[in-house]
C-alpha positions as CSV (number, residue, x, y, z in Angstrom):
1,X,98.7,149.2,147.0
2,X,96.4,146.8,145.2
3,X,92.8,146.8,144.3
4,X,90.4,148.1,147.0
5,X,93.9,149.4,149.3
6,X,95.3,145.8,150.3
7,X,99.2,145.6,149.8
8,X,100.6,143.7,147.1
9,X,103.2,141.0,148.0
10,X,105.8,139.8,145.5
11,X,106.3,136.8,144.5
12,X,109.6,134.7,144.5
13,X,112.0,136.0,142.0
14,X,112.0,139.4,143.0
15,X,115.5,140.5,143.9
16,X,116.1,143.1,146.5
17,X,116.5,146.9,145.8
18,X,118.6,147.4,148.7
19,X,119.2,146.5,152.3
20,X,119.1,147.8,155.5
21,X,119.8,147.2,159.1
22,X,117.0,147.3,161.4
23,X,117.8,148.4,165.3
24,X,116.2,147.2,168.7
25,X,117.1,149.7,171.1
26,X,115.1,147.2,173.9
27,X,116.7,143.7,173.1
28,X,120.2,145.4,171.7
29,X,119.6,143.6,168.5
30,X,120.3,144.2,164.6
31,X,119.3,142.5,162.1
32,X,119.4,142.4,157.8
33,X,116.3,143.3,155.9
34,X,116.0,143.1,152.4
35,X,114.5,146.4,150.9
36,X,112.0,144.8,147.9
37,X,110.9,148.1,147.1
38,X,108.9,149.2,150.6
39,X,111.4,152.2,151.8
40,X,111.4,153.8,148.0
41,X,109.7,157.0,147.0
42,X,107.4,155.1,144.7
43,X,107.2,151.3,146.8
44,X,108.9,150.1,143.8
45,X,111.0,147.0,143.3
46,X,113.2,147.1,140.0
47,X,112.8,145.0,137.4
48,X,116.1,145.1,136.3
49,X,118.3,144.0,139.3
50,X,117.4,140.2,137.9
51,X,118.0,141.0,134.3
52,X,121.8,142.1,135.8
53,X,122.0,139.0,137.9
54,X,121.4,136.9,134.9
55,X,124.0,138.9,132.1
56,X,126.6,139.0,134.9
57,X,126.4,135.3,135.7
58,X,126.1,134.9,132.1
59,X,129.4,137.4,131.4
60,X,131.5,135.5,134.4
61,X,130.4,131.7,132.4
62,X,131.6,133.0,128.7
63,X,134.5,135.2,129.9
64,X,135.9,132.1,132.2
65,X,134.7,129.0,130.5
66,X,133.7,127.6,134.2
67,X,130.1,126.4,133.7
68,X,130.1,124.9,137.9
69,X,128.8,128.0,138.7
70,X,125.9,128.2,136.8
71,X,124.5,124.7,137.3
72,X,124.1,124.6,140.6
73,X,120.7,123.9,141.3
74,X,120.4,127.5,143.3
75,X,121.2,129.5,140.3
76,X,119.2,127.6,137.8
77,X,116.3,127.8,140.4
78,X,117.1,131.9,140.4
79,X,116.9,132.1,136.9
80,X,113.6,130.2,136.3
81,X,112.3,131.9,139.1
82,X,112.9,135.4,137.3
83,X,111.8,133.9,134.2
84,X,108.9,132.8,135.6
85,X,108.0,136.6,136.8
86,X,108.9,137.9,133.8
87,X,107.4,136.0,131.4
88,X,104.1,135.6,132.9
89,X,101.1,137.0,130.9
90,X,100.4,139.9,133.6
91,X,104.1,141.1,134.0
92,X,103.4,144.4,132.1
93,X,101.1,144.8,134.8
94,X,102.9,144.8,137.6
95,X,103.5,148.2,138.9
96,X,105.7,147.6,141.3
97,X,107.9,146.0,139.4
98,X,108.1,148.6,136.1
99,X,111.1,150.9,137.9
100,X,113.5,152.3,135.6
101,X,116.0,153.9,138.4
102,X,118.4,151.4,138.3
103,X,118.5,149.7,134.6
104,X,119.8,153.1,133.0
105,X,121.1,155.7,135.7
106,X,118.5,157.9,134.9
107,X,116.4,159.3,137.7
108,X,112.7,160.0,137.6
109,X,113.4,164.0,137.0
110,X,113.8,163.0,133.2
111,X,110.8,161.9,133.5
112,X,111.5,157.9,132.7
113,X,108.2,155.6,133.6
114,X,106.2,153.4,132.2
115,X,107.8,151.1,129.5
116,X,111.4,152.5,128.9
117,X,113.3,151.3,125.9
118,X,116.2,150.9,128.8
119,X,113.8,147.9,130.4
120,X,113.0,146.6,126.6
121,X,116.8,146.2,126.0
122,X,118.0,144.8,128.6
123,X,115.1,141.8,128.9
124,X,116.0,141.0,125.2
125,X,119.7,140.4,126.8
126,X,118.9,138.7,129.7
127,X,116.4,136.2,127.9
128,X,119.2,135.7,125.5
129,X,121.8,134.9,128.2
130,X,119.0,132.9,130.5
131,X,118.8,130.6,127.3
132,X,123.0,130.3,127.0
133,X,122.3,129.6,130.8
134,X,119.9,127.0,131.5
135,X,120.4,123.3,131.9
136,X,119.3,120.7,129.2
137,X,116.7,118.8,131.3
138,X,112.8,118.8,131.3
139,X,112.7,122.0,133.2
140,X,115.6,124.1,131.7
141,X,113.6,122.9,128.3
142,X,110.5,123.9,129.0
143,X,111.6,127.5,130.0
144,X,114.2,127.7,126.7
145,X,110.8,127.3,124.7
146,X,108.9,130.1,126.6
147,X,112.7,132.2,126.0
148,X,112.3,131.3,122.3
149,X,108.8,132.1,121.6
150,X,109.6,135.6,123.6
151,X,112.2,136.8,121.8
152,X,111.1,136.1,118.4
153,X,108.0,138.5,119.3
154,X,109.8,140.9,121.2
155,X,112.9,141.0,118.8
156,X,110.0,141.8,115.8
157,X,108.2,144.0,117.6
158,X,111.2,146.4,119.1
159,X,112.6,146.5,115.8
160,X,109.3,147.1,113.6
161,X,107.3,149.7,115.9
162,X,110.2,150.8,117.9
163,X,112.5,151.8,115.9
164,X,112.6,155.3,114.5
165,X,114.5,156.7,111.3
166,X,113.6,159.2,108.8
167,X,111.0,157.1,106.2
168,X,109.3,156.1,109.7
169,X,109.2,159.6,111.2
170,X,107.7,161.1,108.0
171,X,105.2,157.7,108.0
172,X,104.5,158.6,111.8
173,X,104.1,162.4,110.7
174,X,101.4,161.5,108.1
175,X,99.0,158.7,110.2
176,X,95.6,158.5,110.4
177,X,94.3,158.8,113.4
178,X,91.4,156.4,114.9
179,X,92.1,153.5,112.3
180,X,90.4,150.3,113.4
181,X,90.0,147.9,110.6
182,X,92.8,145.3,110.1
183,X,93.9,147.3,106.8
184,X,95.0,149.8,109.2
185,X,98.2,151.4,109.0
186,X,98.5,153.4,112.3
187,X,98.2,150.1,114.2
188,X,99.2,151.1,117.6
189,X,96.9,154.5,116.7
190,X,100.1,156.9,117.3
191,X,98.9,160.3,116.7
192,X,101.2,162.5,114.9
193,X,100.5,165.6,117.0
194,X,102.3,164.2,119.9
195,X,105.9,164.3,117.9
196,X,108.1,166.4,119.1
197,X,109.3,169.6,117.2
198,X,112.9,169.1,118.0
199,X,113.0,165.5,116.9
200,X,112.5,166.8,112.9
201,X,115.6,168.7,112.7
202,X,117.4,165.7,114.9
203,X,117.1,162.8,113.0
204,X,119.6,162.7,110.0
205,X,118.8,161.6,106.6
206,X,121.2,158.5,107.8
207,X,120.4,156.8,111.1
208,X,118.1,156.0,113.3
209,X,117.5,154.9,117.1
210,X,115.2,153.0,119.4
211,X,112.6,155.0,121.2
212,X,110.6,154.3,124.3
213,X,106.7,154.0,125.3
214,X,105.3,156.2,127.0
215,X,101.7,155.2,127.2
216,X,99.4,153.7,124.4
217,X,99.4,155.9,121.3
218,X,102.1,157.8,122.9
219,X,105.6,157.5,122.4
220,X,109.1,158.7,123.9
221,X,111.1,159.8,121.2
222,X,114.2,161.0,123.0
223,X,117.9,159.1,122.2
224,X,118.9,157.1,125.1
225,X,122.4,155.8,125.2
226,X,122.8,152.9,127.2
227,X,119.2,151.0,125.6
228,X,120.8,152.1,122.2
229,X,123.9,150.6,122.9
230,X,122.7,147.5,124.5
231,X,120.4,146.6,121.6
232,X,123.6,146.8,119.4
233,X,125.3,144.3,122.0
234,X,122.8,141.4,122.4
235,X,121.8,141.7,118.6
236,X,118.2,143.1,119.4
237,X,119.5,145.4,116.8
238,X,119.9,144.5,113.4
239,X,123.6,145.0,111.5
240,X,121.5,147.7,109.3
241,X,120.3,149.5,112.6
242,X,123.1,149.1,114.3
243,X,125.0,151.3,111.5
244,X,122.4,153.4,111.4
245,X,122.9,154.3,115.2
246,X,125.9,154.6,114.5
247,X,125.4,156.8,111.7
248,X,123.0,158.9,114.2
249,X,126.2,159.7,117.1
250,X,128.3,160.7,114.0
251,X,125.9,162.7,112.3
252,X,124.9,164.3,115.5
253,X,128.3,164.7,117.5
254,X,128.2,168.0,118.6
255,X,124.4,167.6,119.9
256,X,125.4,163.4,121.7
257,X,128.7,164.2,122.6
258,X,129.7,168.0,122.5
259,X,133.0,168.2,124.9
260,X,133.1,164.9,126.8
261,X,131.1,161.4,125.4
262,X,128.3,160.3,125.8
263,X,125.2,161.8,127.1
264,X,122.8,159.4,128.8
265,X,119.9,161.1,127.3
266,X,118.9,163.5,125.0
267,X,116.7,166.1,125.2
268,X,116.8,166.4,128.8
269,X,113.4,167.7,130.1
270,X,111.8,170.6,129.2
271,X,113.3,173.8,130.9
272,X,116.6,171.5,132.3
273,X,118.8,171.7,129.1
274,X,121.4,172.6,131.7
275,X,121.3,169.4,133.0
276,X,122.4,167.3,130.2
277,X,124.1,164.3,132.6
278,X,127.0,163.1,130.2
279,X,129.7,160.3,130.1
280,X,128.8,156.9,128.9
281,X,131.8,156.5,127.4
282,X,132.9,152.2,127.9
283,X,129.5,151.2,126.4
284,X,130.1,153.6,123.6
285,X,133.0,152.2,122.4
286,X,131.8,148.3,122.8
287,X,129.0,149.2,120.6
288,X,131.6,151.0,118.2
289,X,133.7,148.0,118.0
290,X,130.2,145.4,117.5
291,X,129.6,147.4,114.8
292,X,132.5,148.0,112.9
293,X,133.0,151.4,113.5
294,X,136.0,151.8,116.1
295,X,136.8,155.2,115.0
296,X,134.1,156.6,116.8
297,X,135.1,155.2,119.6
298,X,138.7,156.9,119.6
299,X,137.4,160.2,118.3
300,X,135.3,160.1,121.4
301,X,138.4,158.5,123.8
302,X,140.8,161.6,122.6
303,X,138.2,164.2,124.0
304,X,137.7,162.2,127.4
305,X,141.1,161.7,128.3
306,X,142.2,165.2,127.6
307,X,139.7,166.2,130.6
308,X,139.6,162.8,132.7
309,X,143.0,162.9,134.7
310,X,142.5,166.9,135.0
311,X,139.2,167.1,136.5
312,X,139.9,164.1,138.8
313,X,138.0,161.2,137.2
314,X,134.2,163.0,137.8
315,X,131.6,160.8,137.8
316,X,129.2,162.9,135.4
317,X,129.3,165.9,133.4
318,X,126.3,168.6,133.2
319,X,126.1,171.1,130.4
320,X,124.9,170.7,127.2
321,X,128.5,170.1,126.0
322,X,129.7,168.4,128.8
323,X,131.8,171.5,129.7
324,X,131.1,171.5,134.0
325,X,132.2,168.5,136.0
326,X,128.3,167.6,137.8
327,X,126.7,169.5,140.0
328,X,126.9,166.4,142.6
329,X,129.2,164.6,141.2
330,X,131.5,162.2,143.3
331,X,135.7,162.8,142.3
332,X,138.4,159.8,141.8
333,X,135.5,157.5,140.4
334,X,136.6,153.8,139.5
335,X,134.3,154.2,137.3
336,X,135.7,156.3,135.4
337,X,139.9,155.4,136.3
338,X,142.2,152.7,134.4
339,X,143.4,150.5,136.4
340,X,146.7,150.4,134.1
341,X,148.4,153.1,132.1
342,X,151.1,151.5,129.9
343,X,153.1,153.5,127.5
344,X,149.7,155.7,127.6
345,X,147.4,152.9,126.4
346,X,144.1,153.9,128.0
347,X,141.0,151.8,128.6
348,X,138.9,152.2,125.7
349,X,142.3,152.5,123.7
350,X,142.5,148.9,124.6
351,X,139.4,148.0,124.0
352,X,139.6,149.3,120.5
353,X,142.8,147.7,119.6
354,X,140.5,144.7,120.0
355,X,142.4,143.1,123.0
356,X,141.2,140.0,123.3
357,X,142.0,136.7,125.9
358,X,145.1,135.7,125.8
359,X,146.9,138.7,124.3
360,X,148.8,141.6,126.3
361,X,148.0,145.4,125.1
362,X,149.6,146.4,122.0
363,X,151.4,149.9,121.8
364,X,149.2,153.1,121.5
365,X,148.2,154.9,118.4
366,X,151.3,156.6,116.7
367,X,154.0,153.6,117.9
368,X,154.7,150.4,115.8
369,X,151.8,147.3,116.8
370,X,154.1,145.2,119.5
371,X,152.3,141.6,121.3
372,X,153.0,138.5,122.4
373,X,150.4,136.1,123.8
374,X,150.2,135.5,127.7
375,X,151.6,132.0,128.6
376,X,148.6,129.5,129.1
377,X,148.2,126.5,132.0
378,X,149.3,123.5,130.3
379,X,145.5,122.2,131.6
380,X,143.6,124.6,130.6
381,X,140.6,123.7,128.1
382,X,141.6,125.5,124.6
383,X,138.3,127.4,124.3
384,X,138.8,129.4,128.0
385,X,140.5,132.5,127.5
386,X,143.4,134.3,129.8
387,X,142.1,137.6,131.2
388,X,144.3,140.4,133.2
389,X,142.9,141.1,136.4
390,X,144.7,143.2,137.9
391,X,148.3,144.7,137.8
392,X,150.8,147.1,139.4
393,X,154.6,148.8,137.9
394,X,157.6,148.8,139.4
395,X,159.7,152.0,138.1
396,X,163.9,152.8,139.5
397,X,166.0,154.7,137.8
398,X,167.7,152.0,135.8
399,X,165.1,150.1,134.7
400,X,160.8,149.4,135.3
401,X,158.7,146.3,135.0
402,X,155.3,145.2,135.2
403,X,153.3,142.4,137.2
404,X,150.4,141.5,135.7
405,X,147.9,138.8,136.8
406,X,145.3,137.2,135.6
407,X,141.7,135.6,136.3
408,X,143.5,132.0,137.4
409,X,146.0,133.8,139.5
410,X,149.1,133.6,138.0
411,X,151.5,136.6,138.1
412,X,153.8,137.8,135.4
413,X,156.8,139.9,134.9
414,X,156.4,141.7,132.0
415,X,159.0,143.3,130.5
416,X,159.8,146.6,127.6
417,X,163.1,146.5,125.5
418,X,162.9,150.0,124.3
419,X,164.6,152.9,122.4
420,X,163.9,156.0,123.9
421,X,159.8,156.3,123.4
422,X,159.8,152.9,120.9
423,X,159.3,149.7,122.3
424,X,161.0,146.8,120.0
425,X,160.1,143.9,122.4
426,X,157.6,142.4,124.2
427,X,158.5,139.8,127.0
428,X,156.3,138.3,129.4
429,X,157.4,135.9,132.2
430,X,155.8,133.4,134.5
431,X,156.5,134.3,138.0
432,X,154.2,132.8,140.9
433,X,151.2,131.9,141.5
434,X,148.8,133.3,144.7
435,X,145.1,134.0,145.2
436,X,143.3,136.1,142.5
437,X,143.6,139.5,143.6
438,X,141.5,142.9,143.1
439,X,145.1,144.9,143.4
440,X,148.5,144.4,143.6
441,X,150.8,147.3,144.9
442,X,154.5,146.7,144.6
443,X,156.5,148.4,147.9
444,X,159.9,150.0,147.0
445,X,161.2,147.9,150.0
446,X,160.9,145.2,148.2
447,X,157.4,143.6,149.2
448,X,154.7,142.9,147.6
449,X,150.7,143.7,148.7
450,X,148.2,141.4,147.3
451,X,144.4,143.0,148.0
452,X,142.6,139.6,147.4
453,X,139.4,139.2,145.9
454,X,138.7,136.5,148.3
455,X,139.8,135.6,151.6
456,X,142.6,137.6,153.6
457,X,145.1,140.1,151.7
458,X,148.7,139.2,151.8
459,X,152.3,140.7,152.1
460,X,154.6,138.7,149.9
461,X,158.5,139.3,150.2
462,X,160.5,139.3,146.8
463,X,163.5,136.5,146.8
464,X,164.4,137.4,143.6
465,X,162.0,139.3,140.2
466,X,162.2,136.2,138.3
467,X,165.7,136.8,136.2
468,X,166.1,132.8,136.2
469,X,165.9,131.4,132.8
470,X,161.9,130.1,132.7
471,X,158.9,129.9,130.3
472,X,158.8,133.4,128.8
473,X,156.6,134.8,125.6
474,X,158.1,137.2,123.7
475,X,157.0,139.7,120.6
476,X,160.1,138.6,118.7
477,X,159.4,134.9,118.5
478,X,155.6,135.2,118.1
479,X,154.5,132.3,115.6
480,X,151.2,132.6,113.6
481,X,149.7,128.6,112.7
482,X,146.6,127.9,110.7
483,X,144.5,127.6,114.1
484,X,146.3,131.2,115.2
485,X,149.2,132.0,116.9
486,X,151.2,129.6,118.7
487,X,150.7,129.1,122.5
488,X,153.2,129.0,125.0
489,X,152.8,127.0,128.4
490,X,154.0,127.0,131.6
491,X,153.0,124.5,134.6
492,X,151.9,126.3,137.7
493,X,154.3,125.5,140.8
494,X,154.9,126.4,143.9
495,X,156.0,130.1,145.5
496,X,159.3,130.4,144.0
497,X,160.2,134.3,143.5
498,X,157.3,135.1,146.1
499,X,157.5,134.6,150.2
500,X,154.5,135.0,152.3
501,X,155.5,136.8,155.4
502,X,152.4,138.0,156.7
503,X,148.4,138.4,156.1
504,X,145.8,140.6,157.0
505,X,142.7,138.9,158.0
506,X,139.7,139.4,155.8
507,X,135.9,139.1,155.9
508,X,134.7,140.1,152.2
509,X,133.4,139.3,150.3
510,X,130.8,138.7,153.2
511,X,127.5,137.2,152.3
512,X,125.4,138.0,155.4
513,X,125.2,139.6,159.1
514,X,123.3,139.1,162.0
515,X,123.8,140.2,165.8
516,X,123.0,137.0,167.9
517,X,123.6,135.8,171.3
518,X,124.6,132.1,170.7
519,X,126.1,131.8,174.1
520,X,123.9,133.9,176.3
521,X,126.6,136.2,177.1
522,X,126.3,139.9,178.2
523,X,127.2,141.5,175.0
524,X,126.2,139.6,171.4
525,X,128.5,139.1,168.8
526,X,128.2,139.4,165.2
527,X,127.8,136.7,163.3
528,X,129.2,136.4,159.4
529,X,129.2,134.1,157.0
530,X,131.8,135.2,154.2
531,X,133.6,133.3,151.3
532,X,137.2,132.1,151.8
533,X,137.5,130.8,148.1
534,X,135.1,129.8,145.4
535,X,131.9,127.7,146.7
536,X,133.7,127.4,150.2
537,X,131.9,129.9,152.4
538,X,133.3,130.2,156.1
539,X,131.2,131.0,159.5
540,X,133.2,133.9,161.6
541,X,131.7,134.8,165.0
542,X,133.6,138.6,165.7
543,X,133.6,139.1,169.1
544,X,133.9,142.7,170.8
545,X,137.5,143.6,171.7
546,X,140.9,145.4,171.5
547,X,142.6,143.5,169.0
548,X,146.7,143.2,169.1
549,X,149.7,142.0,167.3
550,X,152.6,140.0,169.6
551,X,155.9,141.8,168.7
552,X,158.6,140.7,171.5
553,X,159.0,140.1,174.8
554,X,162.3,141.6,177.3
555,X,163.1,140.5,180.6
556,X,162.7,143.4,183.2
């Protein structure tokens, strides 16, 4: 509520909390609402949904190299529109927009309000990936110079009065209170009394961390892992800081990590030490590898994956060692599971063997380095990469195999020459090409599922597994040049080793419902409008019904 009880409205550039689906018991009608915030405990519409919309977008243009996306009109409109919110003078006013729910997984019993370094972080990276963003013309200009000018005060501000090591704490420790001439050192009027007793012994004569704000001349000085982390990504962290944080989770393992990486926040609140929510563990080891220090990363990947596969992928871990899987925590998380296990190489393992585009996974710790590069479009622009998107293993008794595909669509075949547990060679193998997929399960029988990422899924039959002599990349015959290593290139074609034989008829990923009566009729139908393939969106009208397949037909 706003001043004197009236409501406050939000203004465009607000995106939605949630959704929900309103009911008409009279008329027999549903409909979509979008949730800005009214149906929450506090009538509070996060922030941070349109930070996320913007580093997303921003992750899908870098990662892909397709900037189509992005320019179209909507989206630019969306991110000046945010901007515009955000960078208005009264934003830190806002109340209803100042939620911290959603930015940092943390719910309101560890006491998180206010102006969270979670919020802090995260603007920082969405200004930074608004500016990558935005179009070269009067408007996108005009909104890069308000971007600038914000992040040179924010970026100087977060890391002079934000930041917390050992000379600050002991500076902090010895203020002045009530200091008002400009000569003032205690600008902000921080008064030592409200530091925490724990925090002395905590910090390390190396390191140091961001810490929140609480309320003027009040600060939060517990560790928080994802803001932490995040600063070390977009750069809001120096290289200095960013050892130092690093120098913080090493100096302080037993207290950040314990039994299972990495908690989420430390302390937890007064008289809830129990509740110590753990496992952060991806954005642990992308900070590791930003800053140089990948060994953290594994010490802390050996400990999860010794538990991971055992307890059933948890989502969370409670206990100040992360000993007990979560009070309410959900099993068999994605979150949580690889999507590939090859030759043991987990996630993060990949991740900190510094897999890049272009490359397939090289062998685990322990086993001699082994890669070859994946086969490129002969099209394709040099500077977009060749990510794997999703893959599946065929395993007999004589032999095994891998298909692999990545962000384009194109499958693989990619093959181990091996003695015993040692892999010698590397080959990878162009085999078709279908419709990006989200999963690809191979069928003893011989078939082939393909769960597609848009559109409907597919059942492929196998004419043969791609023995014919074709482009292949191998390990042995990998060739380093002064530009890097030598490319190979293959020219997409049609299904050769692959035969559609049937589909299953998909509406996701649907944009938007709504129960209507177009044709008067005695029952309404849902109405869906759903995307077929990129910027082709298709209009579906589902009527109710027993729906069947024609098999075959006798005479009597």
């Amino acid at each position: 509520m706003g001043e004197k009880g009236r409501p406050i409205h939000l203004g465009a550039g607000v995106m939605p909390a949630s959704f929900k689906v309103l009911h008409d018991p009279v008329k027999n009608y549903e409909t979509i609402i979008a949730d800005f915030g009214e149906c929450a405990i506090g009538r509070v519409a996060p922030i941070d949904l349109g930070f996320w919309w913007i580093i997303l977008l921003c992750a899908y243009t870098k990662s892909t190299g397709d900037t189509s996306l992005a320019e179209l009109p909507e989206c630019q409109r969306g991110i000046r529109l945010i901007l515009t919110l955000c960078l208005s003078e009264a934003f830190d006013t806002f109340p209803t927009l100042l939620c911290a729910d959603g930015c940092c997984m943390i719910d309101r019993r560890m006491g998180v309000y206010e102006y969270p370094i979670e919020i802090q972080a995260l603007f920082f990276m969405a200004l930074r990936c608004a500016l990558y963003l935005l179009k070269n013309d009067d408007e996108g200009k005009e909104c890069a110079d308000r971007i600038s000018k914000r992040l040179h005060a924010l970026s100087y501000h977060m890391r002079s009065f934000f930041w917390l090591d050992i000379k600050q704490l002991n500076d902090i420790y010895r203020y002045k209170t009530e200091e008002y001439s400009h000569t003032a050192v205690n600008k902000f009027n921080v008064m030592p009394d409200s530091l925490p007793d724990w925090v002395f012994d905590f910090m390390p004569t190396r390191g140091g961390y961001f810490i929140g704000n609480v309320s003027p001349a009040r600060m939060d000085f517990r560790w928080f892992c994802l803001s932490n982390c995040i600063a070390i990504l977009s750069s809001l962290a120096t290289p200095e800081q960013a050892s130092a944080i690093m120098d913080l989770i090493e100096s302080r393992w037993e207290e950040l990590v314990g039994e299972m990486p990495l908690k989420i926040c430390y302390p937890a609140m007064e008289s809830h030490e129990w509740r110590i929510v753990t496992v952060l563990l991806w954005l642990l080891t992308a900070a590791c590898i930003k800053s140089g220090r990948p060994q953290l990363a594994r010490r802390a990947t050996e400990l999860a994956e010794a538990r991971l596969l055992k307890d059933h992928w948890p989502e969370y871990y409670d206990g100040k060692l992360g000993r007990y899987i979560g009070k309410q925590a959900r099993k068999n998380q994605t979150c949580c599971r690889t999507k590939t296990t090859l030759e043991g190489v987990k996630p993060s393992e990949v991740q900190l063997q510094k897999i890049e585009p272009d490359w397939t996974p090289s062998a685990p710790p322990g086993h001699p380095d082994v890669r070859a590069v994946i086969p490129r479009r002969e099209d394709l622009p040099t500077k977009c990469g060749v990510l794997i998107v999703s893959a599946a293993m065929h395993k007999q008794k004589s032999m095994f195999f891998f298909l692999m595909q990545t962000d384009y669509g194109d499958i693989f075949k990619v093959m181990l020459d091996h003695d015993n547990d040692r892999v010698k060679e590397l080959k990878i193998k162009h085999i078709d090409t279908i419709p990006v997929t989200s999963s690809l399960c191979i069928l003893k029988s011989g078939f082939l599922f393909a769960a597609s990422e848009f559109g409907n899924h597919a059942l492929y039959q196998f004419q043969s597994i791609g023995d014919d002599p074709d482009v292949e990349a191998s390990s042995d015959t990998l060739m380093e040049t002064k530009e890097g290593f030598q490319p190979v290139f293959f020219q997409p074609r049609k299904l050769k080793n692959l035969v559609r034989i049937d589909q299953v008829e998909s509406l996701m990923p649907m944009m938007d419902m709504k129960v209507i009566n177009l044709f008067e009729e005695e029952t309404p139908h849902f109405c869906v409008s759903c995307i077929v393939r990129i910027f082709v969106v298709e209009f579906d009208i589902l009527k109710m019904g027993l729906s069947y397949n024609f098999i075959f037909s006798i005479y009597l």
